[in-house]
N, C-alpha and C positions, 0 to 999 in steps of 0.2 A: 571504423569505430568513430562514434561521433562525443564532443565533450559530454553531453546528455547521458552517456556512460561510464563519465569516471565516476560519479558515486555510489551507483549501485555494486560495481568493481572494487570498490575500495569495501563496501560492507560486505562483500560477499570473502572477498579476504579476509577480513577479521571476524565472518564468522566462523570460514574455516579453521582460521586457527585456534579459535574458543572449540568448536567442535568434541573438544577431550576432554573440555573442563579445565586446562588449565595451558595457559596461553608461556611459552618459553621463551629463550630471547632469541632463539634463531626465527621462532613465529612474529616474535616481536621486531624485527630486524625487517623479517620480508614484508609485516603489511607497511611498516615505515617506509622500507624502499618503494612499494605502490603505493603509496600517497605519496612519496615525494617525485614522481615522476610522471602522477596524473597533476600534482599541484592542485588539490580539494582541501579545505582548509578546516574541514568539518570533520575531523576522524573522533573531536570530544565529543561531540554529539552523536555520534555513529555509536561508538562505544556506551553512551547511555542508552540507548535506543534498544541495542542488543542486549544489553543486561536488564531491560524491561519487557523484553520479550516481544518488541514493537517490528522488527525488522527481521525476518525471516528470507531466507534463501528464496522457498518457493514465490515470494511474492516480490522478489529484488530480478529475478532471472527472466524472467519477462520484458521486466524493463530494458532489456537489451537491444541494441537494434541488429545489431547482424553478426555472422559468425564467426568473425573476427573481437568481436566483445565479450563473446561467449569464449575463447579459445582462452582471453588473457583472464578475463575472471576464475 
């Protein structure tokens, strides 16, 4: 996994836990525990981004480089 994949990783968690429509705090818990452990300091902006409909799985999961980035995403 290279740092080039902590932000895709971190939106791709918060979009799974938006996924339902409604984001809880154990959701809320785990994408904080992956931002805090990739250390991206961008999750306000991630979070606009997805409630703009700007940042989508399909086009975050790509940007992955190998399948260990894939595995943590």
């Amino acid at each position: 996994m290279q740092t080039t994949d902590h932000a895709p990783i971190i939106a791709i968690a918060m979009l799974a836990a938006r996924a339902d429509g409604v984001v809880d705090s154990a959701e809320q818990r785990a994408v904080d525990a992956v931002a805090a452990r990739l250390g991206h300091p961008d999750v306000e902006r991630f979070a606009q981004q997805i409630s703009a409909g700007q940042l989508r799985v399909q086009d975050l999961a790509p940007a992955l480089s190998d399948k260990e980035a894939r595995r943590s995403a």
